[in-house]
N, C-alpha and C positions, 0 to 999 in steps of 0.2 A: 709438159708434165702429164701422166696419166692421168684421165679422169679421178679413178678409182684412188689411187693415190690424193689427189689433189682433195678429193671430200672428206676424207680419211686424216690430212693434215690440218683442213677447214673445223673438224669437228673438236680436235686435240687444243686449237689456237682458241677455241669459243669455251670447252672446257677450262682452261688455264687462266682464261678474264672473267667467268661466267657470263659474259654476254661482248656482241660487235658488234658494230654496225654493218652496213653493205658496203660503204664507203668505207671504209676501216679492209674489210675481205680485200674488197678490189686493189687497192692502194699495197694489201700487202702480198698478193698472191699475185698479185702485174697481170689478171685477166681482166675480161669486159663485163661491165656489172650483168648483164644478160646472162653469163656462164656462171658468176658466180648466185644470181639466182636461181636457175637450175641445179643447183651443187647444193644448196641449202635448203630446197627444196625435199631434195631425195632425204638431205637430214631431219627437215618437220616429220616428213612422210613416215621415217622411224619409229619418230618418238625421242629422239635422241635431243631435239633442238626443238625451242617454239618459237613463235616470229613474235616480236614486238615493234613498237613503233621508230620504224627505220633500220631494224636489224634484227638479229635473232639472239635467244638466251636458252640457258641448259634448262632442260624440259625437268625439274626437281619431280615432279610428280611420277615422272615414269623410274621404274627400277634399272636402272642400268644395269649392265653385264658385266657377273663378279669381276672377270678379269679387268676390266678397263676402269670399273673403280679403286680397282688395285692401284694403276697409276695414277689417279686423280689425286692433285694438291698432296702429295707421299712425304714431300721435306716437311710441310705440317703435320703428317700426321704421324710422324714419325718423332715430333718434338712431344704432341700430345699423348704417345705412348710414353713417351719417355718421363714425362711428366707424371701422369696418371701413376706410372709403376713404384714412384717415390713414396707413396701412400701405402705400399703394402709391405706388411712387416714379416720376419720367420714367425712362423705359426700360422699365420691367418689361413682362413678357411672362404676364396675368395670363387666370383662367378666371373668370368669372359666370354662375352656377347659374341654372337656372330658378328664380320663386320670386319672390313678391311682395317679400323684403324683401332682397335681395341688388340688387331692382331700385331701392330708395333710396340706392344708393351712387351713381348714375350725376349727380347732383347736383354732386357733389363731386368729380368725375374730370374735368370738363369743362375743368379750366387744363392738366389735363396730360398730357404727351407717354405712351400709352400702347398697348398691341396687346395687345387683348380678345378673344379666344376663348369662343364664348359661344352654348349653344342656347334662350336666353331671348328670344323673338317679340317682346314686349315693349321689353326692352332694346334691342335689332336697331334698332327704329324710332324709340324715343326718342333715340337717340344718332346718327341721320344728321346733323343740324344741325352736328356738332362735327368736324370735320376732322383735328384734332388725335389722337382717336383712332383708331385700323385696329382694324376688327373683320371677324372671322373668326366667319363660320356652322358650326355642326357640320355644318347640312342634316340630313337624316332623316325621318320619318314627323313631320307635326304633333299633338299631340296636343292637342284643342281643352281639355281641362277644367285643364290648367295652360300653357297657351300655349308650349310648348316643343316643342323639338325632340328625336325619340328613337327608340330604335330601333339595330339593329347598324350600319347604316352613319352614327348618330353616335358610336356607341364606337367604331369601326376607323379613323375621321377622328381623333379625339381622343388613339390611338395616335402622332398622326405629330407630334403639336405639343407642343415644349418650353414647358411653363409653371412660372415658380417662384414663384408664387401661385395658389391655388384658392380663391375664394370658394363656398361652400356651403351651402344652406339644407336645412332636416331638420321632418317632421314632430315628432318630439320627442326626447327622449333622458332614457338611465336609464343608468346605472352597470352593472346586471348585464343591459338589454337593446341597451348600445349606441346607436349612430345612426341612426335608425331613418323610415322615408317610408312616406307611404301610398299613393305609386301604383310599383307594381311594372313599370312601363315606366321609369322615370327609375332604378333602381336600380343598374342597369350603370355606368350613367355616372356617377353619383356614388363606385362602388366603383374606376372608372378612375381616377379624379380621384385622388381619396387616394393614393393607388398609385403616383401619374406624379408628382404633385407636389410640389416640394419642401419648400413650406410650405402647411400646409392651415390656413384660415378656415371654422370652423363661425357662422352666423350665424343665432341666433335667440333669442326674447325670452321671458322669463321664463316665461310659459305652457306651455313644451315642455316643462322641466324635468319630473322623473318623471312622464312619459307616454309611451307608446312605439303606433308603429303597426304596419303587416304585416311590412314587411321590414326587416332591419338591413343597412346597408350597409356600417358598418365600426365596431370597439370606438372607445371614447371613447378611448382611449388613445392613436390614430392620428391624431388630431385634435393641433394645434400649438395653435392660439388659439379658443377660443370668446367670439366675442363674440355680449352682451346686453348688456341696459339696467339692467341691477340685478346686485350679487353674487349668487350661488345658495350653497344651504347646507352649512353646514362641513364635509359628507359629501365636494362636489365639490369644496371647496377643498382638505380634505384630501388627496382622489384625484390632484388636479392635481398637487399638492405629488412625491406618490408616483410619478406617470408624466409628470412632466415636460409636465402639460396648462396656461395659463394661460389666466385666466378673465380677457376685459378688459369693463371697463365706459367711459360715457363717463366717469364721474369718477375712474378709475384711467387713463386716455388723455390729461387732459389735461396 
């Protein structure tokens, strides 16, 4: 197998478990652990992977590249769009986040009457076909590595628009670090959001749970509804319980 290849299928297979061993690579990839430490290597060297003991795991902290978080974990988050989207009624006056998986709800909003507020690039295009919804740009600086729009003149636009839903995606979230992104350009406007809107949607899938990245945008407790694709453990449901956070899944949805 090609090198290039071969690190490229290393990366997707470490993506998909969020962590392997060496032994695990080797065993699955039928090379010699010396190649596959050179092959994992060039991925630490990224950013993409960090080494742990005896193996490597997906480097949460660094922003990964829109397109390939587009694939990442997609059948979750595609349940959690879909989930997410049962929440939003004709009339509402809702916000959608930048963020690959706030972009799976748009599936499921296409029957209904609604006014999207939204500096997701993405979203913007997928959703001209449908008439039925009014979508509002924030405008702002493009920001090529997560397709958004951002920047002070989208938090001062976002100022003027009454929204009583906010969908939100989040690099990951912890209990004692909060809600937490890895690119410190979208942070404004996620700590807007929270702030302006009546009901806030955190939207994202199992893999976020205790991990946290650069910035906190706002405590878990600020948060109304998290949805994922699985319950998370008794820590957060007890927390929920305590601040009035609920945790929905699809099989607590339907």
């Amino acid at each position: 197998m090609i090198k290039t290849k071969r690190i490229q299928q290393i990366k997707e297979y470490v993506f998909d478990r969020e962590s392997a061993s060496l032994d695990e690579l080797v065993a699955h990839f039928g090379v010699s652990k010396n190649t596959i430490r050179r092959d994992v290597q060039a991925l630490v060297e990224s950013g993409v992977l960090k080494k742990v003991y005896g193996g490597v795991a997906v480097n949460h902290s660094t922003l990964v590249v829109y397109q390939e978080r587009k694939i990442r974990q997609l059948s979750k988050k595609q349940l959690i769009g879909q989930t997410a989207a049962a929440f939003v009624e004709n009339g509402d006056m809702i916000f959608i986040d930048s963020g690959t998986t706030t972009l799976e709800m748009l599936p499921y909003l296409t029957e209904k009457q609604v006014t999207i507020v939204t500096n997701n690039v993405d979203f913007i295009t997928q959703a001209m076909p449908y008439e039925n919804l009014t979508i509002f740009s924030t405008g702002g600086m493009l920001e090529r590595k997560t397709n958004s729009f951002v920047g002070y003149q989208s938090v001062e636009r976002l100022k003027a628009y009454n929204v009583n839903k906010a969908f939100i995606a989040s690099t990951g979230l912890t209990i004692d670090h909060g809600v937490t992104n890895s690119s410190p350009l979208e942070t404004d406007i996620k700590k807007t959001l929270v702030q302006k809107s009546a009901k806030t949607f955190l939207l994202v899938d199992d893999s976020k749970f205790d991990h946290y990245a650069l910035t906190t945008f706002c405590d878990l407790h600020e948060i109304d509804f998290v949805v994922t694709n699985q319950e998370p453990n008794e820590d957060y449901l007890q927390y929920g319980k305590e601040h009035d956070v609920r945790f929905v899944t699809p099989s607590s949805n339907e």
